[in-house]
C-alpha positions in Angstrom: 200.9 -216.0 -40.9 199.5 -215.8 -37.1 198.0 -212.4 -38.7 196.7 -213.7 -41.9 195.2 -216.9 -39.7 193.4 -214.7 -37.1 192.0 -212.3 -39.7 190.7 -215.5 -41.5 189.0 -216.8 -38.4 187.3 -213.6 -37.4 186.1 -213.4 -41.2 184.7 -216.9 -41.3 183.3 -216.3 -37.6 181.3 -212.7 -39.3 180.1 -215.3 -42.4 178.8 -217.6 -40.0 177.1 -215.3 -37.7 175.6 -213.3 -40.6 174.3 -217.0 -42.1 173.0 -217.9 -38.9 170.8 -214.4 -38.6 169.8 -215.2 -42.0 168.2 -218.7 -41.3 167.0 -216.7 -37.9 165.2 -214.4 -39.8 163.5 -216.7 -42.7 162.3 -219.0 -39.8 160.8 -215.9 -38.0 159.7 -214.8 -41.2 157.8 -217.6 -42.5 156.1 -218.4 -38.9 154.9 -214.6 -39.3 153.8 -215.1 -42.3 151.9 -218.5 -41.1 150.7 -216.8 -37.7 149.0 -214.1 -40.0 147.4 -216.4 -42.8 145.6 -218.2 -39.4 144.8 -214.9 -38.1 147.0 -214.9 -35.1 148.2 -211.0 -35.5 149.5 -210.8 -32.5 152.0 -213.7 -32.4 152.7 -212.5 -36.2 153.9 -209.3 -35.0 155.9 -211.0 -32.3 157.7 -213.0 -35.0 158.1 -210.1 -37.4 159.8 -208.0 -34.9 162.1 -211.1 -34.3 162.7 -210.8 -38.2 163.2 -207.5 -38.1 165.9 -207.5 -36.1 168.2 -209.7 -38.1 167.0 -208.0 -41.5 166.2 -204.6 -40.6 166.0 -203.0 -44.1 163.7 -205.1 -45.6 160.6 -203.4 -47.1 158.2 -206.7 -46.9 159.1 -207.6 -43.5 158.8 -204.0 -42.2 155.2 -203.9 -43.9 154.1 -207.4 -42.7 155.0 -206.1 -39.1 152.9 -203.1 -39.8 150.2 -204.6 -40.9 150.2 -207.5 -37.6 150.5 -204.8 -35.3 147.8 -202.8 -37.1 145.4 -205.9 -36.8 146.7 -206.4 -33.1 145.2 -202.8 -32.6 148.5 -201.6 -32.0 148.3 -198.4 -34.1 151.1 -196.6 -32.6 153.6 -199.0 -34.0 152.3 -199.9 -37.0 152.1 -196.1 -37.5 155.6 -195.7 -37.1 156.7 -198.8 -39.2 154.3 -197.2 -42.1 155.7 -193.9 -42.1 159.2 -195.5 -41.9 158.3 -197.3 -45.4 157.2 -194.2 -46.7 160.3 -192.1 -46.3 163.3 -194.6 -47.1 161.1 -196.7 -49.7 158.9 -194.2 -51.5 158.4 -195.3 -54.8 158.1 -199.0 -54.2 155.0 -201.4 -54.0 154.8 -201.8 -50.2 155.2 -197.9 -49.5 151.6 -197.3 -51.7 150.2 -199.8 -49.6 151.9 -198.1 -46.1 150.6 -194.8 -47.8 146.9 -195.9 -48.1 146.9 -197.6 -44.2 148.1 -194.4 -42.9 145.3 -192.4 -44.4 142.8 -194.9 -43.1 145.1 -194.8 -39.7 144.7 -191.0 -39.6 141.0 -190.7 -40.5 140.0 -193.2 -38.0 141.9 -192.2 -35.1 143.2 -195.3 -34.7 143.0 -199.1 -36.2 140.6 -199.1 -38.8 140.0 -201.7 -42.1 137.5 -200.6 -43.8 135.4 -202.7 -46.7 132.2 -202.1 -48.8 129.2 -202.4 -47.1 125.8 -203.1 -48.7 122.3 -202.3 -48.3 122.4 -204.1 -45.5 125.3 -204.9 -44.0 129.1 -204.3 -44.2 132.6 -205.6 -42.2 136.3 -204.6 -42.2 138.7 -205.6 -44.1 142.3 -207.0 -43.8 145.5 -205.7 -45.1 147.0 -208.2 -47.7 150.6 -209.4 -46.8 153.0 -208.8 -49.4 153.9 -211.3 -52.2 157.7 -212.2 -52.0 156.4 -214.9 -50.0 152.8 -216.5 -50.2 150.3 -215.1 -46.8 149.0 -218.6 -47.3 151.8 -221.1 -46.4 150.2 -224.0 -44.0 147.2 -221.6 -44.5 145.1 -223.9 -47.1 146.0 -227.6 -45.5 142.7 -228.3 -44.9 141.9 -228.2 -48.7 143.9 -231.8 -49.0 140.9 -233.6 -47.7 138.1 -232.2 -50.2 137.4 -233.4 -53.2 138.0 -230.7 -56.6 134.3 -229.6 -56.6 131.1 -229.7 -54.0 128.3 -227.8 -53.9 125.5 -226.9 -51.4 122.2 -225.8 -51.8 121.2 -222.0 -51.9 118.5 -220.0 -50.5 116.9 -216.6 -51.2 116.0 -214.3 -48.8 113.0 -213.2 -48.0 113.0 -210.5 -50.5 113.8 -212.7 -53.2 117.1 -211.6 -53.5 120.6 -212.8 -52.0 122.8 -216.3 -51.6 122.4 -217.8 -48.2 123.9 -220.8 -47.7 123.4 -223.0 -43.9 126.5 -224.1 -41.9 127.5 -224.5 -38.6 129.8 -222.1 -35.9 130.7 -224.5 -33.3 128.2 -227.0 -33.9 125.7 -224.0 -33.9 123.7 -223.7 -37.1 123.9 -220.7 -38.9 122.5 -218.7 -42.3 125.2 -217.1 -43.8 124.8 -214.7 -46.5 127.5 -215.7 -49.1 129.3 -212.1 -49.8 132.3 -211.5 -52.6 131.9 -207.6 -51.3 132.5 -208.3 -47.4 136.4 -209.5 -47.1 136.1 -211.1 -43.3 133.7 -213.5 -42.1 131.4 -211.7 -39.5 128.7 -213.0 -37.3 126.5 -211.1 -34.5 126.1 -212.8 -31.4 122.8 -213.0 -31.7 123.1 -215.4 -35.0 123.6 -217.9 -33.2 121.4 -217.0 -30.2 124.9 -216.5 -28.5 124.8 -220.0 -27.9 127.8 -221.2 -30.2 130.0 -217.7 -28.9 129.3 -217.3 -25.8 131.4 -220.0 -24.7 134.3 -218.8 -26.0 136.7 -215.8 -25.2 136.4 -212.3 -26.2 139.1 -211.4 -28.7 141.0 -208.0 -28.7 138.1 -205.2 -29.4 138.9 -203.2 -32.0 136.4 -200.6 -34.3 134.3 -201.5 -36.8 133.7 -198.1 -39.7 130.8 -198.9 -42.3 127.0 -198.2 -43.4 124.8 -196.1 -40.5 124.9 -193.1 -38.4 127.0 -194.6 -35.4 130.7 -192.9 -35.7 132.0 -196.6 -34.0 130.9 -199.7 -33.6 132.8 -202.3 -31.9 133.7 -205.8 -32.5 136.6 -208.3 -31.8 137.7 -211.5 -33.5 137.4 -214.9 -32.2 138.5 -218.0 -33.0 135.8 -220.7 -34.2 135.1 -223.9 -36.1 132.8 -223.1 -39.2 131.6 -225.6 -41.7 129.6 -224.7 -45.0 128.8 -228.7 -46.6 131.7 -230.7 -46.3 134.5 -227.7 -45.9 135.7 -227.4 -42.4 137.3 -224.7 -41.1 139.0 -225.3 -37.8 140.3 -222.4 -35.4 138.9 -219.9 -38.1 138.9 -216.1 -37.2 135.7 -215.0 -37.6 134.7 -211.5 -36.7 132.0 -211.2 -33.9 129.9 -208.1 -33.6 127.5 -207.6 -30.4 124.3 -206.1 -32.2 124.6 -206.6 -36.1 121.9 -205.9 -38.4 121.1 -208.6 -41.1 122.6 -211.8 -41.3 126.0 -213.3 -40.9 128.0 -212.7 -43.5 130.5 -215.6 -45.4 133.5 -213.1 -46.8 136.6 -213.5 -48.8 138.6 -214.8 -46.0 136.7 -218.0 -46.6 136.1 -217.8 -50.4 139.6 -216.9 -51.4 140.4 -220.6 -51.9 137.9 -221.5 -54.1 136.4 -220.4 -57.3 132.6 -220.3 -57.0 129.4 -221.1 -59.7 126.1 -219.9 -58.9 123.2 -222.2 -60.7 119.8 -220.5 -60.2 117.9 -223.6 -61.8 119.5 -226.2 -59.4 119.7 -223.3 -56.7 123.2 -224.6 -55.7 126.7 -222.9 -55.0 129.7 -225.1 -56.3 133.0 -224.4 -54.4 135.9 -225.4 -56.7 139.5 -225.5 -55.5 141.4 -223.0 -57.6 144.4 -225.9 -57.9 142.0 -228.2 -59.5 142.3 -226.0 -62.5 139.8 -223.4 -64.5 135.9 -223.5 -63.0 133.5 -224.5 -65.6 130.9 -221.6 -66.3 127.6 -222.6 -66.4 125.9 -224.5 -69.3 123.2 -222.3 -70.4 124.5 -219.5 -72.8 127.1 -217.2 -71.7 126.5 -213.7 -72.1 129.3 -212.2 -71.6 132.8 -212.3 -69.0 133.6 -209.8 -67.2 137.5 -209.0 -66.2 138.0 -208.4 -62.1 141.0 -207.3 -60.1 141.3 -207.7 -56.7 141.3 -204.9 -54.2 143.2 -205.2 -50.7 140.4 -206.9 -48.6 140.3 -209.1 -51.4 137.0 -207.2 -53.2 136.3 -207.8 -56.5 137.0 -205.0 -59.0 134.9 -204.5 -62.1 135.2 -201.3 -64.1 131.5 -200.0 -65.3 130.0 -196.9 -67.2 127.4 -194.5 -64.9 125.5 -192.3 -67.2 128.9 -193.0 -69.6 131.3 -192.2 -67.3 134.0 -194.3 -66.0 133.7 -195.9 -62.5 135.3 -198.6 -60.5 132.9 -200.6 -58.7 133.1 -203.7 -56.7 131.2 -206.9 -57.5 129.3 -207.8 -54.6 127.1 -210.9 -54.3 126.0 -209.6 -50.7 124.5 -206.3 -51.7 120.5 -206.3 -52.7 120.9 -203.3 -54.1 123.0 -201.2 -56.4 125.0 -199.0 -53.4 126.7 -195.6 -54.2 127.9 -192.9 -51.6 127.0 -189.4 -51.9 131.0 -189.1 -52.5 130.5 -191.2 -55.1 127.9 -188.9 -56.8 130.0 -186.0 -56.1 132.2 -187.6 -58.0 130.4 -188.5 -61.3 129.0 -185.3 -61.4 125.4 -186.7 -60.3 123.4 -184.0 -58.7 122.1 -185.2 -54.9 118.3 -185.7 -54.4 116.4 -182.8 -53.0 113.8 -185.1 -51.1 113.2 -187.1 -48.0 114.9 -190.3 -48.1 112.8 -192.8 -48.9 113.7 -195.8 -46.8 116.0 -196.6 -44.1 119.4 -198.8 -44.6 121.3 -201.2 -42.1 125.0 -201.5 -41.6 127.5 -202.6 -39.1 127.2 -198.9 -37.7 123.1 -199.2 -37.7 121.1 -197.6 -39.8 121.0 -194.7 -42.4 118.9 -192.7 -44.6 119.0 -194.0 -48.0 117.4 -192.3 -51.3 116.0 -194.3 -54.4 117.7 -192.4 -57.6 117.0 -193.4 -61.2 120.8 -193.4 -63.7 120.2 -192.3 -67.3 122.6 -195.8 -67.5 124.9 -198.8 -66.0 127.2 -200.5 -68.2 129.5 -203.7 -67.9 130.8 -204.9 -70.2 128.1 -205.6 -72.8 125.2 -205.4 -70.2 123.7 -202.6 -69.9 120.5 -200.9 -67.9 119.1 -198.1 -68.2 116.8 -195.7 -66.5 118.1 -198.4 -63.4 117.0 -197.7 -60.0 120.2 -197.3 -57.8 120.3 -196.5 -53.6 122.3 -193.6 -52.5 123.5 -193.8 -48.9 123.7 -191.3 -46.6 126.2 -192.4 -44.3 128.8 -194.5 -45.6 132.4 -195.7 -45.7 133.1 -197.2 -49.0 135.7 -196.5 -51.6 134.0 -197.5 -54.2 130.3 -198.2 -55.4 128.7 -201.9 -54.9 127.5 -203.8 -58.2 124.4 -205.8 -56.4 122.0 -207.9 -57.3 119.7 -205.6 -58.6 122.4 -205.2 -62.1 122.7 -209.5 -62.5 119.3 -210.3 -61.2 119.0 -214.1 -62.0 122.0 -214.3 -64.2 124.3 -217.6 -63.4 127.4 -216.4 -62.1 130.8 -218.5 -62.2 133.9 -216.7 -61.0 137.4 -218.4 -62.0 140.0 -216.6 -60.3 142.5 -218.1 -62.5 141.8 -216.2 -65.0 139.9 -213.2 -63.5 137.0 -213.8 -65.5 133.7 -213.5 -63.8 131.1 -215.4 -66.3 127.4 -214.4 -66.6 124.9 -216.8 -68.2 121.3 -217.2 -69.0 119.7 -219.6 -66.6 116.8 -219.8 -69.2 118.8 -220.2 -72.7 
């Protein structure tokens, strides 16, 4: 009986050791996953490490911990956590995503998040968390206060072309141009004549890969208060550059909770919470919707026809033009100008040589152009082609990410 009685004791004492690293590790867990939402990477990573070592095995945490590090310009670490994913979880979700991070690791030489630029201007993007548990718990608080819809004035710029929209960094006021195809929110210091950053303090430097002939351009990420209308942002992470060409830039990280409509006859945006149910398209005739899918900085993916052949492109209210890589080309079998370049091209990595080319065609959906007047970059990180404003002109635009429908309208019907 003694025997029986101990071997029950030390049983019950495993169960409750093993239930108490449990509750451990889904406290660390979730405060990583709350840490990373706010953009706090490196306290993230501290708490998925903690996780990690009461639930070792586990394929999100591991990744989440990768991905912290990553963004804490750790690369060694998050490195090794990727390539661990890789070998003893190779067919599952999170291994793709490790897979794709280490190619972008290896290119780069180091920590590297890489998004669309435009014509003008590009950013990095983020690595998504994955979705056993949602990236933005205690992320989307602030959202309680605002009422289901507002809207805020737009301007063009000077071209005619683009959606800026003011706000505020710090009490500094500030242009930003409103950008689906840029997934952070990324200011130079001169934006604000430096007034609104230089008061507070750098962030870890990491390396910024985009449009331009620089091989690295270096930024960091600080932690502001932004306002655009009544939607405040406290302790936001935007991402500071020292010399950027163009404006600032208003990216997914802050768009992500809202569906958006674009009215070119009352020249406002309307921001719609996304819990307040479907956005309403605009009132003029639709023309057509257009299915999306989101890439991993949050981009939004539309599938299109160049000179009838398929091609992935991403939707990008921040691009002027129409944006394609001589990669890109290469790919679709579109020979490469033999000319000068015909104008010059900004980015976060300065500027580049840029080529006007005429398509035989450009199709989504039901809209189509042809003989369409495209740019071909010279240097450029992209994976895919941007969809600018040169394809949906003064179309309406509503995007309901519901059902991940963007909706295209007449503005004059």
């Amino acid at each position: 009986m003694k025997t029986k009685s101990a071997l029950y004791n030390f049983a019950a004492l495993i169960v409750a050791q093993w239930l108490c690293m449990q509750q451990v590790f889904a406290s660390d867990y979730l405060d990583g996953q709350k840490l990373y939402s706010e953009g706090s990477y490196r306290a993230a990573a501290a708490k998925f490490e903690a996780a990690l070592k009461a639930n070792p095995h586990d394929p999100n945490t591991i990744y989440c911990c990768a991905a912290s590090q990553e963004l804490s310009v750790n690369s060694a670490r998050a490195r090794q956590l990727y390539e661990y994913l890789c070998s003893s979880f190779p067919s599952s979700r999170v291994a793709a995503m490790a897979r794709s991070r280490l190619h972008q690791l290896v290119n780069a030489g180091g920590s590297s998040f890489n998004a669309p630029p435009d014509s003008r201007q590009d950013t990095v993007s983020y690595v998504p968390l994955p979705g056993s548990v949602s990236s933005r718990s205690g992320g989307d608080a602030y959202l309680r206060g605002l009422p289901d819809q507002v809207s805020v004035p737009f301007h063009r710029g000077g071209n005619g072309i683009g959606i800026y929209v003011d706000g505020t960094i710090n009490g500094a006021l500030i242009r930003f141009h409103l950008d689906t195809g840029s997934s952070l929110t990324v200011v130079s210091k001169k934006s604000t004549s430096g007034s609104a950053i230089a008061s507070q303090p750098s962030g870890e430097q990491f390396a910024v890969h985009g449009v331009g002939s620089l091989t690295r351009n270096h930024a960091c990420r600080q932690m502001m208060d932004l306002q655009v209308g009544p939607i405040l942002r406290r302790d936001f992470p935007v991402t500071v550059q020292d010399d950027m060409p163009g404006p600032a830039m208003l990216g997914q990280d802050f768009l992500k909770d809202f569906d958006l409509s674009v009215d070119n006859a009352a020249m406002q945006v309307t921001f719609r919470k996304k819990t307040a149910g479907r956005v309403l398209s605009a009132q003029h005739r639709r023309i057509m919707d257009i299915p999306f899918t989101l890439g991993p900085g949050g981009h939004m993916i539309v599938d299109a026809l160049v000179n009838g052949k398929q091609c992935q492109m991403y939707f990008d209210t921040g691009a002027d033009a129409i944006c394609f890589s001589q990669d890109d080309f290469k790919r679709l079998g579109i020979p490469l100008p033999g000319g000068p370049p015909a104008h010059a091209s900004y980015g976060v990595a300065g500027a580049t040589a840029t080529w006007d080319v005429l398509l035989d065609s450009l199709s989504v959906g039901r809209l189509q152009k042809d003989h369409v007047k495209v740019s071909l970059l010279e240097s450029s990180n992209m994976s895919k082609p941007l969809l600018g404003q040169a394809f949906f002109g003064n179309l309406d635009i509503a995007i309901d990410r519901g059902t991940s429908l963007i909706h295209l309208s007449d503005p004059g019907k």
